[in-house]
N, C-alpha and C positions, 0 to 999 in steps of 0.2 A: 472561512474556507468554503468554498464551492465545489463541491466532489463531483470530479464529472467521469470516474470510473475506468478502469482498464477493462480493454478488451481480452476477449479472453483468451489466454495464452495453452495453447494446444500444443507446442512443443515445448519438451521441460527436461532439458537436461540437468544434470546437478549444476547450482553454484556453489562455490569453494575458492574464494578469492583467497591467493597464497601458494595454493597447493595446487590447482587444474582448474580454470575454469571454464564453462562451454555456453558460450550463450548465445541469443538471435537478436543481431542488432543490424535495424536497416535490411533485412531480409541475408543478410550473409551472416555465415556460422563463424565465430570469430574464437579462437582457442589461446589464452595464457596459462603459461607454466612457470612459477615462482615467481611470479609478476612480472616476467618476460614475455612482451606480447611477441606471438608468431601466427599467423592467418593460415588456414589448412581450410584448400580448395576440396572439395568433397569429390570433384571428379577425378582426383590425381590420387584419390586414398582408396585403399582397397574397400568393396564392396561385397556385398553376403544382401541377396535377396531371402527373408525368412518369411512364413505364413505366418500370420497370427488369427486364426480360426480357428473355433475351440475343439476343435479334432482331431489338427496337427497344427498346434501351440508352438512355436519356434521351429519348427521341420525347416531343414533346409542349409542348417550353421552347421556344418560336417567337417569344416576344416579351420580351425580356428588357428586365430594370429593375436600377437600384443599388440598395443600402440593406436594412436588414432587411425580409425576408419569406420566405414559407414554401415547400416542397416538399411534394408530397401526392405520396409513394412508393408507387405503385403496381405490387404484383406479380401478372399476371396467370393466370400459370405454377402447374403441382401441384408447386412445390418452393421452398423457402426460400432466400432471397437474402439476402447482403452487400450494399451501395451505398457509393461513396467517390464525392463530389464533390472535384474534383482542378482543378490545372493542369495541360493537358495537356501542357505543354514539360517542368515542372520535377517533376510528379509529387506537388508539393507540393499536401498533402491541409485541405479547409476544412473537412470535413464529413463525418459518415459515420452509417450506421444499419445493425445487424447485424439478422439473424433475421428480412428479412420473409416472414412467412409465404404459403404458398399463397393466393390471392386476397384477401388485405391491401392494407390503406393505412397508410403509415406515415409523421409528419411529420417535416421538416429545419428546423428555423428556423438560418439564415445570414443574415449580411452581407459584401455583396459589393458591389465597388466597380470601377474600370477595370481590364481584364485580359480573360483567356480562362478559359472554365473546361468541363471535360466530366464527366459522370459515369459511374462506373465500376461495374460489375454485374458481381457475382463469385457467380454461383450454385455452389450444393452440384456438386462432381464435375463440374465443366464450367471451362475454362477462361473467364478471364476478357474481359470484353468492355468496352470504350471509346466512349461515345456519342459524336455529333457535338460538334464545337466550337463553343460560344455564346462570343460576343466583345462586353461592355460597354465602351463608350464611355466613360463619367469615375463617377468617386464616388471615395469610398475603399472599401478592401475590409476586411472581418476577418482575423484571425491565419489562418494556413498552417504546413505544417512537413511537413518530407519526412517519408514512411514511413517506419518501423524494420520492419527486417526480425528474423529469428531469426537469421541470418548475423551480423548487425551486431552482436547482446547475446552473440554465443558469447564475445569476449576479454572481458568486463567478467565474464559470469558467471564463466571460468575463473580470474581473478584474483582473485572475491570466493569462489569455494571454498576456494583455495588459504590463503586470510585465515582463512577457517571452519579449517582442519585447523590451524594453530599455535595459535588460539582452544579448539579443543577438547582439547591437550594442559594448555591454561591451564586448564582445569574440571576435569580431573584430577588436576593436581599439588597446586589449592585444595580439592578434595574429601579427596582423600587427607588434607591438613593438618586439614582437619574430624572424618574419620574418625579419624583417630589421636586427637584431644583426646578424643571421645568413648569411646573404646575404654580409657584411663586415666584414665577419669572427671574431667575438667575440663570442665565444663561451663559453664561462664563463658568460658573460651577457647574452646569449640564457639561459644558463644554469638557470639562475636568474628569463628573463622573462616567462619562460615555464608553472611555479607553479601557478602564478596569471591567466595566462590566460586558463589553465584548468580546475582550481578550479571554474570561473564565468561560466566556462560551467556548471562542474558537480552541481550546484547549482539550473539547470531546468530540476531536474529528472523528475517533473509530466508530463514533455512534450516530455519526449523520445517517446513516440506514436507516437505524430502529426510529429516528425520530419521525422519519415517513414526510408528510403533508407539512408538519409541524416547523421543519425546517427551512422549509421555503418562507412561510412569514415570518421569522424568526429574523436569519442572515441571509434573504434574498439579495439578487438585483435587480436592477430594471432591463435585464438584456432581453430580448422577443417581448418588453411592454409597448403597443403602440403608442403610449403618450410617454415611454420614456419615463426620465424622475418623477415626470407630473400625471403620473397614471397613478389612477386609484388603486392599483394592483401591486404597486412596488411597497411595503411594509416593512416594518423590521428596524434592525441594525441601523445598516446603512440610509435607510429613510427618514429616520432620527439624527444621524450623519449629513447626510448631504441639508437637512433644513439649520441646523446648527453651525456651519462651517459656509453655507452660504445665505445669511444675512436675514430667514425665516424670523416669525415671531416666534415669541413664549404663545401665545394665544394657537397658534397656527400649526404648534408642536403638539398640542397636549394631545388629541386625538391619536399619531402614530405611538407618542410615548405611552398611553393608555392601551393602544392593542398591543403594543410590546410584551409588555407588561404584563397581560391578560396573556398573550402565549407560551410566555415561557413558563407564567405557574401553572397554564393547563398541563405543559409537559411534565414538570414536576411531579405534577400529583398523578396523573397518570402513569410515569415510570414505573412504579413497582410493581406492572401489570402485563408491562412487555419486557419481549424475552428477545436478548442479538441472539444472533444466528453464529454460536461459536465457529463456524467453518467460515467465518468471514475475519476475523483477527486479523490475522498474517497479514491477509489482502491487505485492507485498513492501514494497516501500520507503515507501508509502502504509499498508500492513495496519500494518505497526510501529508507527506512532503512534494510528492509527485505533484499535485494542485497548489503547491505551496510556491512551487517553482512556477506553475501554469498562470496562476493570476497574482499572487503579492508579489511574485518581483516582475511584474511586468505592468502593474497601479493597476489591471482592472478591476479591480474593488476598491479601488478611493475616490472618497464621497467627497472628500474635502480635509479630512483629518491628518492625511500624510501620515498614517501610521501603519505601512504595508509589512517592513521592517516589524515593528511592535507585533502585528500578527503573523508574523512568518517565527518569531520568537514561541511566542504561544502555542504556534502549531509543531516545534520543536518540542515543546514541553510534553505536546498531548501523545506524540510519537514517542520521548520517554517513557510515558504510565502506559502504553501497550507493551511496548518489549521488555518492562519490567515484569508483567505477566508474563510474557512467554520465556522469560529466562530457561525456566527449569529445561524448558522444551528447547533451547537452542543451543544451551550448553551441550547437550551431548550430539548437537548436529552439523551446526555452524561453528567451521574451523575458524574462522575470522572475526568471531564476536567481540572477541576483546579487541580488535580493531575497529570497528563499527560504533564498539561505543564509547570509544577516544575520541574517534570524529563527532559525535553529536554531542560531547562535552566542546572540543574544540569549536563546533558551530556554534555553540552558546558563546560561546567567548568572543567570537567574532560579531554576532549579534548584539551582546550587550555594548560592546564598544558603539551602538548606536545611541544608546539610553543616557540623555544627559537628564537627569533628576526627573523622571516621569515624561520630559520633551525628548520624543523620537526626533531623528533626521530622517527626513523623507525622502523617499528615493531616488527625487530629480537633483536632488542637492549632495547625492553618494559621491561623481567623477568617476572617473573612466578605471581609475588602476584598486578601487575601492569595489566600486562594481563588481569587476573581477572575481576579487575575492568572496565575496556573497556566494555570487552565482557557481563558482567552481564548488565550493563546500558544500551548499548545497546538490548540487547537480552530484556531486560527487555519492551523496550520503542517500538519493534516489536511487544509483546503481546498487549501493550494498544490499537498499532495504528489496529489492526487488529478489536476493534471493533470501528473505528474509519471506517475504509471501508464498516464495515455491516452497519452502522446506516446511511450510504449516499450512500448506491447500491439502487436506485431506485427502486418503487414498481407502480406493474401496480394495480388499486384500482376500475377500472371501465370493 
């Protein structure tokens, strides 16, 4: 996997696939209701310009309505704002907009229904501040879901490190088995041990972060190398790949399968000494598939092995062992979990149907109505995880 990162996402309204969704796809705000999609033009919904200044924190919502319509967030202040529209009993968050800038407007399309609700203005270096309580009479409301803190992700990150370090003796013990075949010229068994010990890398996508430098020689590619495959600068993986699948020596190998080698035990041993950054989880657990979709099913990372498929599998896997950590934390927030994770058993399924006795089919050999299938499942399971990263991006609350 090649993480090449979300940008950062400054509008956040709740996702709740099922129940109300609200999200920003393609620059238009697009709203389903019981999985019935309906598009709501923001210009045609009612409006309520409110301040979010920590002076007069929500001023402005004086007459309040149910049902979809808009905020016009205005900052009137020389300093950039957070905004969380909340409950103010339970904390539980409907809505929020990062980054607004110095005398900006910024819009919230919500639906809101009977209840209380206040908005919450968390400007730079200043504590935060609580508007008045607006209280609707009847309607139904949209999805909610208490804040995650960084307090709250420290036990899931700490257990899915500790996952990361027995995972990273597994890429050395399968490396080593590589290195050796190649070292006594068998290159048919390099050929063989290559796939397993790739795949237990690609399987700790949420920690391509913490692994920093280490990563790039590890499962680089040659993309911005001027000489291409034949630059001294492409190592790793795939550089071991592309010499093994195109017709390199044993003699010719030893050297990348040697720095291999050398990298991944320096990561090893170094592990227990770096710390992820638990307010990155969530993100992660969405990046995995996201990049999953961006380069394996599209072969930019085949070196010659045809096993983009195999690693799109692995990175399934490795998006399993995060959202098994966040369980605890998404059971009480994510309405749809137990659909989320039907679908990434179901993607397994559809994946394994590639695996004939350790020989992947490779992706130019899938056909058009098989394609399909891949690419919707997954494409599909980037949507869910996506509100899988809002509902654990930490919130500052104080």
């Amino acid at each position: 996997m090649v993480l090449s990162g979300l940008s950062g996402r400054s509008l956040r309204p709740w996702a709740v696939v099922g129940v109300a969704v609200v999200c920003l796809v393609a620059g238009v705000l697009a709203l389903t209701h019981d999985s019935h999609p309906a598009h709501a033009d923001p210009a045609a919904l009612p409006h309520t310009t409110v301040e979010v200044s920590a002076s007069r924190c929500g001023r402005g919502w004086s007459t309040p309505v149910s049902g979809i319509q808009v905020f016009d967030l205005h900052n009137p202040t020389d300093g950039p704002a957070e905004v969380l529209l909340e409950d103010p009993g339970s904390q539980a968050v409907y809505g929020e907009v990062e980054d607004i800038g110095p005398g900006t407007t910024r819009e919230l399309t919500v639906r809101l229904g009977k209840g209380a609700y206040a908005f919450k203005c968390v400007p730079d270096d200043a504590d935060a501040v609580t508007g008045p309580t607006v209280r609707i009479a009847k309607g139904r409301g949209g999805p909610a879901a208490a804040p995650v803190t960084e307090h709250d992700l420290i036990p899931p990150a700490l257990a899915y490190q500790k996952w990361i370090g027995g995972g990273l003796s597994d890429v050395v013990r399968l490396t080593t088995t590589l290195k050796d075949a190649i070292d006594r010229g068998d290159l048919a068994a390099a050929r063989t041990a290559w796939l397993p010990a790739h795949l237990e890398y690609e399987r700790m996508g949420a920690a391509y972060d913490a692994f920093g430098d280490a990563d790039g020689a590890i499962n680089g590619t040659d993309a911005g190398l001027p000489g291409g495959v034949h630059d001294k600068g492409f190592t790793g993986f795939h550089r071991v790949e592309y010499g093994l699948w195109h017709g390199e020596s044993a003699a010719s190998l030893r050297g990348p399968a040697a720095g291999l080698l050398t990298a991944v035990t320096a990561l090893r041993d170094d592990w227990a000494q770096t710390r992820m950054d638990p307010a990155q989880l969530g993100l992660r657990a969405h990046e995995i598939l996201e990049n999953t979709v961006q380069f394996e099913l599209t072969g930019r990372t085949d070196y010659g092995s045809g096993s983009n498929l195999a690693t799109a599998r692995a990175n399934l896997d490795g998006t399993e062992q995060v959202l098994s950590r966040l369980h605890p934390l998404l059971a009480t927030r994510y309405a749809d979990l137990a659909a989320l994770e039907g679908e990434l058993k179901q993607a397994g399924t559809v994946l394994d149907g590639f695996d004939h006795g350790g020989a992947w089919t490779p992706l130019g050999k899938l056909g058009h109505r098989r394609r399909e299938v891949v690419d919707a499942v997954l494409d599909d399971l980037v949507e869910r995880l996506a509100s899988v990263a809002t509902l654990c991006d930490p919130r500052r609350t104080v």
